[in-house]
C-alpha positions in Angstrom: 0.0 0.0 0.0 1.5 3.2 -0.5 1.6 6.2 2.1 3.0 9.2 3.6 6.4 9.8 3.9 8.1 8.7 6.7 11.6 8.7 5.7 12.4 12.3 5.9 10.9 12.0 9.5 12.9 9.0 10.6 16.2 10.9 9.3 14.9 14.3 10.9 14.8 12.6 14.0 17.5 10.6 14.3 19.4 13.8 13.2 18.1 15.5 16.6 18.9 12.7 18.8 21.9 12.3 17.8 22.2 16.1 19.2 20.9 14.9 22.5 22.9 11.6 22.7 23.8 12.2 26.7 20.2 12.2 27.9 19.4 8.7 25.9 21.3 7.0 28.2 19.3 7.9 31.3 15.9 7.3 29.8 16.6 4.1 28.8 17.5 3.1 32.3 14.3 4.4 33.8 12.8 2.5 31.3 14.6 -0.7 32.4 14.4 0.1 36.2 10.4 0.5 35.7 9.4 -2.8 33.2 12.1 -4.7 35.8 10.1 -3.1 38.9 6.6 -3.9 37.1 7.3 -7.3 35.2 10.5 -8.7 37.1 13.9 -9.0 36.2 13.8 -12.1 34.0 14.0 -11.3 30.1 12.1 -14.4 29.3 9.2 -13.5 30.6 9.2 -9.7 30.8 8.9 -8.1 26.5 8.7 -4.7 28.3 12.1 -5.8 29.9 13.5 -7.2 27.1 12.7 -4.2 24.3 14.1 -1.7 27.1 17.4 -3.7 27.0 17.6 -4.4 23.3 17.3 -0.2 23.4 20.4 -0.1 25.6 22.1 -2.8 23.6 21.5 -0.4 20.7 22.6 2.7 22.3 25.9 0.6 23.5 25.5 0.8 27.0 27.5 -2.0 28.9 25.8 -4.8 30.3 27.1 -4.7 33.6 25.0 -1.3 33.5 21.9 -3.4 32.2 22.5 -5.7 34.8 23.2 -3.1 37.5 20.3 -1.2 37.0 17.5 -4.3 36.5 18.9 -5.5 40.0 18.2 -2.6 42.1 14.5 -2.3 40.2 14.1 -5.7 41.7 15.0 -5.3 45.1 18.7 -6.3 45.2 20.0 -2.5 45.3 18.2 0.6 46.6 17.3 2.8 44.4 14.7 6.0 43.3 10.7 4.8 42.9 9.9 5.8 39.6 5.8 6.5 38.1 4.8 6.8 34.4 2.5 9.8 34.1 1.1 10.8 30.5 0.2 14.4 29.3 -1.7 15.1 26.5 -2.2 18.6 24.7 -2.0 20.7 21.5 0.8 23.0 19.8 1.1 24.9 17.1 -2.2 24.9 14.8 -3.9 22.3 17.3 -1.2 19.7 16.4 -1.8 17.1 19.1 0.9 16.2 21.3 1.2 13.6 24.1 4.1 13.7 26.7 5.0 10.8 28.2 7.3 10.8 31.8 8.8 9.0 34.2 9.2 10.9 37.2 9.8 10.7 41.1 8.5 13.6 41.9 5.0 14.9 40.1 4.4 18.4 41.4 8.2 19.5 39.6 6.7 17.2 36.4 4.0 18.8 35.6 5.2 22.1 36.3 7.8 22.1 33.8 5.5 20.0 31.2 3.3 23.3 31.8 5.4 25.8 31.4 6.8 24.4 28.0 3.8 23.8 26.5 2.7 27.8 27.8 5.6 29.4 27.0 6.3 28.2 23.6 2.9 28.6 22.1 1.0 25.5 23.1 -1.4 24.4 26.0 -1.9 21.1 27.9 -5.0 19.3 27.6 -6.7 16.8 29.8 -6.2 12.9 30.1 -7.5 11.6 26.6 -8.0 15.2 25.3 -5.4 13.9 22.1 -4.5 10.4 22.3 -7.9 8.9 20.5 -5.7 10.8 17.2 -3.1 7.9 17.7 -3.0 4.0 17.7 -1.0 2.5 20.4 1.1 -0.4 18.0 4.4 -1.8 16.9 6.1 -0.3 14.2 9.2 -1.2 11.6 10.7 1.5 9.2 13.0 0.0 6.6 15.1 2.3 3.8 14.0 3.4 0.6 15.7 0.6 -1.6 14.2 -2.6 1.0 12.6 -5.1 -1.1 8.9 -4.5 -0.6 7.9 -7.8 -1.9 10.3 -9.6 0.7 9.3 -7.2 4.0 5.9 -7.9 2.8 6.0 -11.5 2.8 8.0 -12.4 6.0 6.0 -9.5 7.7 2.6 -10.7 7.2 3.3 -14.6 7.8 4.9 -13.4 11.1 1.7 -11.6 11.9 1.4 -8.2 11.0 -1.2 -5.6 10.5 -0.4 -3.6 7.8 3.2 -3.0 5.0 3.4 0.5 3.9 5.7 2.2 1.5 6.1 5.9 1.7 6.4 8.4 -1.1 10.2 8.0 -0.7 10.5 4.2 -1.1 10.6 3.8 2.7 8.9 1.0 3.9 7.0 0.8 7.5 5.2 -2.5 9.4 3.0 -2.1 11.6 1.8 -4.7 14.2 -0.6 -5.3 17.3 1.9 -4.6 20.3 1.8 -8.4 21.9 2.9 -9.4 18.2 5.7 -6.6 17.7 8.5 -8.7 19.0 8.1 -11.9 16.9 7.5 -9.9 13.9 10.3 -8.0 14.5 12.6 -11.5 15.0 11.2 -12.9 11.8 12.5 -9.6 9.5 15.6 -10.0 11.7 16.1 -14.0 10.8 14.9 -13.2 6.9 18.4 -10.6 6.9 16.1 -7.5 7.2 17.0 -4.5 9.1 15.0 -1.1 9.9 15.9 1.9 10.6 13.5 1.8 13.4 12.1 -0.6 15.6 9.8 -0.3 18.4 6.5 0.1 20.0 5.0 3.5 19.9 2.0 5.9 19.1 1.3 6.3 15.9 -0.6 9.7 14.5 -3.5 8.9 12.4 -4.1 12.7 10.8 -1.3 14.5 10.0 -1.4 18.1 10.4 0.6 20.4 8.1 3.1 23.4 9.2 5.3 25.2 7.5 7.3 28.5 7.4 7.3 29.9 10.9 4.5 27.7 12.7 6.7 24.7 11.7 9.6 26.5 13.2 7.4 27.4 16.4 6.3 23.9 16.8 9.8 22.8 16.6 10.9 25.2 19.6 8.0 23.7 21.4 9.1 20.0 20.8 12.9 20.8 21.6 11.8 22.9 25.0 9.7 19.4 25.9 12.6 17.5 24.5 15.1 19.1 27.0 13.2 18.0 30.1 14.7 15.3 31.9 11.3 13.3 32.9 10.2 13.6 29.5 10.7 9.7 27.9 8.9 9.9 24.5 7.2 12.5 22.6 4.5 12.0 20.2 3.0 14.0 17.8 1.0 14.4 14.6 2.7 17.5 13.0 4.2 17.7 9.9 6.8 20.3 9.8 8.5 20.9 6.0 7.0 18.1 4.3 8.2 15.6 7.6 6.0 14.1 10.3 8.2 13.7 13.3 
């Protein structure tokens, strides 16, 4: 099926984290210190556990870290009590935008989700106010140049939803989130490798900006970006022809 562009997104992206490389590390390790806390330590039977360490593996952090930091979320060290808290709201031309944070302390979180979205031109929103705009699933992205005929065929006998190829020749799979992980394995076994792998939200609509609301939007996003609770940020926005 053919569909939006993603590849000038995924390279967009990329591009800007590569910017903020030093904060990667610490998300990814509240990420492993909450799955660990909620699902237990063991890989085998944790997939929360075991994508937030394949992120780790792929941001090279050693695994004495990994280790280190799965063993005081399960009681063998002491250690900060983390709590996932989601904001939703709107930026630049209503662009919907949802936060989501790990935090220890709340009050400070909010404040400063708050203020970003106030100073920079956006405002929050209330619990669901956005996130009915985005589907909560697994998602692939493969370079332009991927044989869609091969992606399509190991993809959909390993269970996925949907194969689309962008206007660029970039080439995105999408799965239910339970089924993410095998699909993922079966593209891996087939000697297929994305650009991006992972579970997130995915924006249904789009929502076009350009000139100096795409530049306002992006201010917004960075000044989100910069906080060190933030964890992921999703939007629908489309600045200069990319959806970030």
């Amino acid at each position: 099926m053919a569909g939006h562009s993603k590849w000038a997104n995924i390279q967009h992206r990329k591009g800007r984290q590569d910017e903020k490389r030093g904060k990667i590390w610490t998300r990814i390790i509240r990420e492993i210190t909450v799955a660990a806390r909620a699902g237990g330590g063991d890989l085998a039977t944790n997939p929360r556990l075991r994508l937030a360490v394949d992120r780790a593996k792929a941001a090279n952090m050693p695994a004495d870290r990994v280790k280190y930091n799965i063993d005081k979320a399960t009681g063998n060290q002491e250690g900060v009590t983390y709590e996932e808290i989601r904001y939703e709201g709107y930026g630049i031309g209503g662009a919907a935008i949802i936060v989501d944070t790990m935090t220890d302390n709340r009050v400070r979180t909010v404040a400063e989700v708050r203020h970003a979205f106030s100073k920079y031109g956006g405002n929050m929103g209330t619990e669901g106010s956005v996130a009915f705009q985005f589907t909560h699933c697994g998602q692939l992205v493969f370079a332009p140049g991927t044989s869609e005929d091969k992606v399509m065929e190991v993809a959909l006998e390993a269970g996925a939803q949907d194969v689309i190829m962008d206007d660029e020749g970039a080439i995105e799979v999408l799965t239910d989130v339970g089924d993410f992980e095998a699909v993922r394995d079966a593209l891996v076994q087939a000697g297929l490798t994305s650009e991006v792998a992972g579970v997130t939200m995915r924006a249904q609509n789009p929502i076009e900006l350009v000139g100096e609301d795409g530049a306002r939007m992006q201010k917004l996003l960075d000044a989100l970006e910069e906080l060190d609770d933030v964890q992921e940020i999703y939007h629908n926005a489309e600045i200069d022809g990319a959806v970030l």
